[in-house]
N, C-alpha and C positions, 0 to 999 in steps of 0.2 A: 852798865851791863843790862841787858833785858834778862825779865822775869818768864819765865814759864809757869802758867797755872797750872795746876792738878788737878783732873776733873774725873773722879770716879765713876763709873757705873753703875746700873741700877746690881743689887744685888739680886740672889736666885730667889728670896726670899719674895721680895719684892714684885715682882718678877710673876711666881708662883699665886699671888694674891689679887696680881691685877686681872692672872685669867679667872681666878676666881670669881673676881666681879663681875666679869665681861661673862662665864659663862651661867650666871647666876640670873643677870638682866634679860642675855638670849632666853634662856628656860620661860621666866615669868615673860616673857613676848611671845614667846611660842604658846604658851597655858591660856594667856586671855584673849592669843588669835584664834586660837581654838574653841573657846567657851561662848565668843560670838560666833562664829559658825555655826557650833551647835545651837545656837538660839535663835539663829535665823533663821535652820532649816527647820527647825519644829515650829518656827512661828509661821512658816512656808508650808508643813504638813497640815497645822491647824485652820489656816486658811483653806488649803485645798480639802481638807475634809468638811469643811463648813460648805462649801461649793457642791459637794455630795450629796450631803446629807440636805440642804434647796432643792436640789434636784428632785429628789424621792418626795420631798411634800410635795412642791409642784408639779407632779406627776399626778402624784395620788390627788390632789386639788382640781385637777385638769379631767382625770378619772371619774371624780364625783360630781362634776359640774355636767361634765356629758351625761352622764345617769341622769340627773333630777333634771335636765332641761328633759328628756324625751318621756321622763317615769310617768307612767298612769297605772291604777291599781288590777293586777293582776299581771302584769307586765312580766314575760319570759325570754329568753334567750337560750339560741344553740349550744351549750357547754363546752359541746366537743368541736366544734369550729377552729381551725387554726384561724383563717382571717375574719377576726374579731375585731369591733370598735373598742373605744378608750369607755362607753358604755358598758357595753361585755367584760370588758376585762374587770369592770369595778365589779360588776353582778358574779362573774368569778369570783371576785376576792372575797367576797362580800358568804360566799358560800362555803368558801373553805376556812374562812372565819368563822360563821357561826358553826358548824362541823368541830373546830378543835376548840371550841366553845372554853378559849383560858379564860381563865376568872380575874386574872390580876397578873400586870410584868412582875417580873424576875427581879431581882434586888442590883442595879446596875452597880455591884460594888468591883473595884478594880483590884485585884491584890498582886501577887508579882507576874501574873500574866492577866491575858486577856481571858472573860468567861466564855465558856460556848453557847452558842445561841440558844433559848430555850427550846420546846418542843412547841408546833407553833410556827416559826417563827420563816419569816420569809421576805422577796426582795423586790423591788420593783427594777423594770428592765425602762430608765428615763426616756435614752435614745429610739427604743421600738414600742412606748407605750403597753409593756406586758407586762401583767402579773405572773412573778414565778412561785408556784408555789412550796409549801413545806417538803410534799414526796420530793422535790429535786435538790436533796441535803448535799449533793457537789455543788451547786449553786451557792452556798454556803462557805468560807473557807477562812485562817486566817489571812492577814494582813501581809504581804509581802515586803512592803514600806512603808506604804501607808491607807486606810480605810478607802475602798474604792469601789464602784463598779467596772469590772474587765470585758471590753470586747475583743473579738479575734479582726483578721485581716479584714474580711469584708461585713466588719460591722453587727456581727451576730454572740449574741450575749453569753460569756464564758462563768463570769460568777461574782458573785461577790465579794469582794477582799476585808474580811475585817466589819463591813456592814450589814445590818438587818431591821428589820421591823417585829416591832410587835404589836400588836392589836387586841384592843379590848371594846366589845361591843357590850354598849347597857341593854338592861331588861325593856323587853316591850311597855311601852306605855298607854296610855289611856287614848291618846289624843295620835297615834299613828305614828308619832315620829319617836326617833330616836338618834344616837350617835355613836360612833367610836373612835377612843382615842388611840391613836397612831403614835408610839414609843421608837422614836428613830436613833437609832444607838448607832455609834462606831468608836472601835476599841483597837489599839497598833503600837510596836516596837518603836521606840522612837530615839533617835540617833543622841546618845550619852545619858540616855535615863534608861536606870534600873527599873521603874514600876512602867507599865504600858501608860499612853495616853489615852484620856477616851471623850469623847464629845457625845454629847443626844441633845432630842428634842423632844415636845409631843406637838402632835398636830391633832385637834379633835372638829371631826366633820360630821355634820348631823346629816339624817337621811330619812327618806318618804318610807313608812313602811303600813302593811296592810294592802 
């Protein structure tokens, strides 16, 4: 006579434990698809703000070099000139800096937001070589995504996202020259962090003065 074997089934139990597992492993693949994500894009936002904040030295670098190549003593400029050289715009800067005459930057401390730019404090326009100055406080703004300067459609400078400078010019010296250090900050929301991000720099540029 032939046998029949018995071959039971899983039970509910069983059953019950294996989605457990399976939906246990989903979860922790979904958690650490996610947590590189989020560490790409901030390492993606800190890049591009790094890329910013080059910009604004190299402006303001590009600014001061045109100044001292053409500077002789007594040397003035148009103020009120809309087409200005990258000359002019430093000898602007350079006026509404000593004008707001700060003594020392602001404590770059982060806590669960971003600070407001001090009083002060203002931005360089890379793309059209302009100083913008403090009066233009909508020039000024937080951060959308991320630290940035914003142009509109045909290229004409909307504000600053998140970035700013700040400027601290030394006391006159003996010997004519002098410098100021350039405090380039940028502070922004950044995708699955509770405290903002913030990157700065200083950039310190000496200059002809007398």
């Amino acid at each position: 006579m032939l046998s029949i074997k018995r071959r039971d089934g899983d039970t509910l139990i069983e059953v019950l434990f294996a989605i457990a597992v399976f939906s246990f492993v989903v979860v922790a693949s979904l958690a650490l698809m996610n947590q590189g994500t989020a560490a790409s894009q901030r390492a993606l936002e800190v890049t591009l703000v790094r890329q910013q904040i080059d910009a604004q030295a190299e402006t303001l670098r590009f600014m001061h070099d045109s100044y001292v190549s053409i500077y002789q003593s007594g040397i003035s400029f148009n103020m009120t000139d809309n087409q200005t050289s990258p000359a002019e715009e430093w000898a602007k800067m350079v006026e509404s800096i000593r004008t707001s005459n700060v003594q020392s930057a602001s404590d770059f401390s982060v806590g669960i937001t971003c600070p407001n730019p001090p009083t002060g404090s203002f931005i360089i326009d890379p793309r059209n070589v302009k100083f913008i100055p403090p009066s233009q406080l909508d020039g000024l703004s937080s951060a959308q995504n991320y630290s940035k300067v914003t142009y509109d459609s045909h290229g004409v400078f909307l504000a600053g996202e998140g970035i700013w400078i700040e400027a601290i010019r030394s006391a006159s010296s003996s010997n004519n020259t002098g410098f100021i250090d350039f405090h380039i900050r940028a502070c922004w929301d950044s995708l699955g962090q509770t405290i903002p991000m913030s990157v700065g720099t200083i950039v310190r540029l000496y200059e002809p003065r007398g």
